[in-house]
Phi, psi and omega in degrees: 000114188287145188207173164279130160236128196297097169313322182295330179316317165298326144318321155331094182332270170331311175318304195287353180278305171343110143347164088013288166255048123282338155281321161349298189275322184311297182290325157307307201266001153274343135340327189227351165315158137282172182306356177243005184099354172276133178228109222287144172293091154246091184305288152044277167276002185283301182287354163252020177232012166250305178097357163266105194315323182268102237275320155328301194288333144314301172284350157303323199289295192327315173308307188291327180233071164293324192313314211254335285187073193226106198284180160169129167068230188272005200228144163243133194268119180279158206247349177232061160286310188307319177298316169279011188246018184055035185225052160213138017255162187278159194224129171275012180258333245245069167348314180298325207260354184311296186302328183261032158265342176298285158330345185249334183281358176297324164263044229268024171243011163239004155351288223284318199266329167267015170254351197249332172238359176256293204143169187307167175245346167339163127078350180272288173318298158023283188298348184249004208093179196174014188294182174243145179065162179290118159090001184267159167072158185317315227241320197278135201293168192266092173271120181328172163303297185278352148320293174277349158299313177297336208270317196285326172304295199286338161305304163337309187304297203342156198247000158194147186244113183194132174046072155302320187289302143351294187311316213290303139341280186310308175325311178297321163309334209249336190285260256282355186252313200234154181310157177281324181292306195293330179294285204291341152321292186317315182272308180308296166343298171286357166279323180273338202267324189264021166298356186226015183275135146332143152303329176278351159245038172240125159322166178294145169285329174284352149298287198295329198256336161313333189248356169071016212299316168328280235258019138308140152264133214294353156259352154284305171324342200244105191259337190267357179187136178311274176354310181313109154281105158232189193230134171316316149328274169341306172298283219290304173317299192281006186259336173304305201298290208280002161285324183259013155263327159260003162247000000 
């Protein structure tokens, strides 16, 4: 996912105070955000994508950069992204700026704070919604049956299961950019590759579909063995099988 990155921050008073690893962490999670600045809290993948071991020493930095920084529940908000990402002020007639008006009314346990530093969200949000569940409230869009019967097959594939109804969400969003076959390729693919990983360094599946994650390349995926060879064909035959063993 292509982005900006603000050259001036090293000039930046604050910034240039940042410890080593708080710039660190800092650069990670604009690295890996969406486009509206949200990032689902998973320490986890934080500390094995950082290499900072210490589970403390994260959540200290995050503490350390409230200024820039603001968690809640699962997700954390960078709070001038949007700005430094040239996409303020936003505009809803603006095709670009549409998907990060979806996304900020999607976080909507963050209103208050991002309303408070882009300006009311009255008349900005509206148009895309603010409903709850797939396919539910006046606005928000409506995903087919079978849209979601694909989001849920492919959850299965997925190789950790956590906070389905988010995931599910996310997936159906994801059928709408690439095919359920490329998709269910993909995921299979990455289900073998990560069969033998910790759980804790496979991403949230609503991260992973969020981040468009398919379009890694399937040799960052192979984390357990130099060595490891698979063959694609395989994964998707068996990921067919243990799906239509569980439904």
């Amino acid at each position: 996912m292509a982005r900006f990155t603000d050259e001036n921050k090293w000039r930046d008073v604050w910034f240039r105070k940042l410890s080593p690893g708080l710039k660190l962490i800092f650069l990670y999670l604009c690295d890996n955000c969406d486009l509206a600045g949200f990032l689902e809290y998973d320490i986890d993948r934080i500390v094995f994508e950082t290499g900072v071991k210490d589970i403390s020493t994260i959540e200290g930095a995050l503490k350390g950069l409230g200024r820039s920084i603001l968690v809640k529940g699962e997700y954390l908000w960078i709070k001038n992204f949007i700005k430094h990402q040239k996409n303020y002020p936003l505009n809803k007639n603006n095709p670009a700026h549409r998907g990060i008006i979806r996304l900020i009314s999607e976080r909507k346990e963050f209103h208050e704070e991002v309303g408070a530093l882009y300006g009311p969200l009255k008349g900005l949000l509206s148009p895309i919604g603010i409903g709850k569940g797939i396919g539910k409230g006046n606005s928000k869009k409506q995903y087919s049956k079978e849209t979601i019967e694909d989001a849920e097959k492919l959850y299965l594939v997925y190789p950790r299961h956590e906070n389905k109804k988010t995931a599910v969400e996310s997936i159906c969003k994801a059928l709408d950019k690439v095919s359920f076959d490329v998709l269910f390729e993909k995921v299979s693919i990455y289900a073998e590759c990560m069969k033998n990983a910790e759980k804790q360094f496979i991403p949230h599946p609503s991260t992973w579909f969020n981040q468009e994650r398919w379009d890694d390349d399937i040799k960052d995926w192979q984390v357990t063995s130099a060595e490891q060879k698979i063959s694609g064909a395989d994964a998707i035959k068996m990921a067919y099988e243990q799906t239509e063993e569980a439904i």
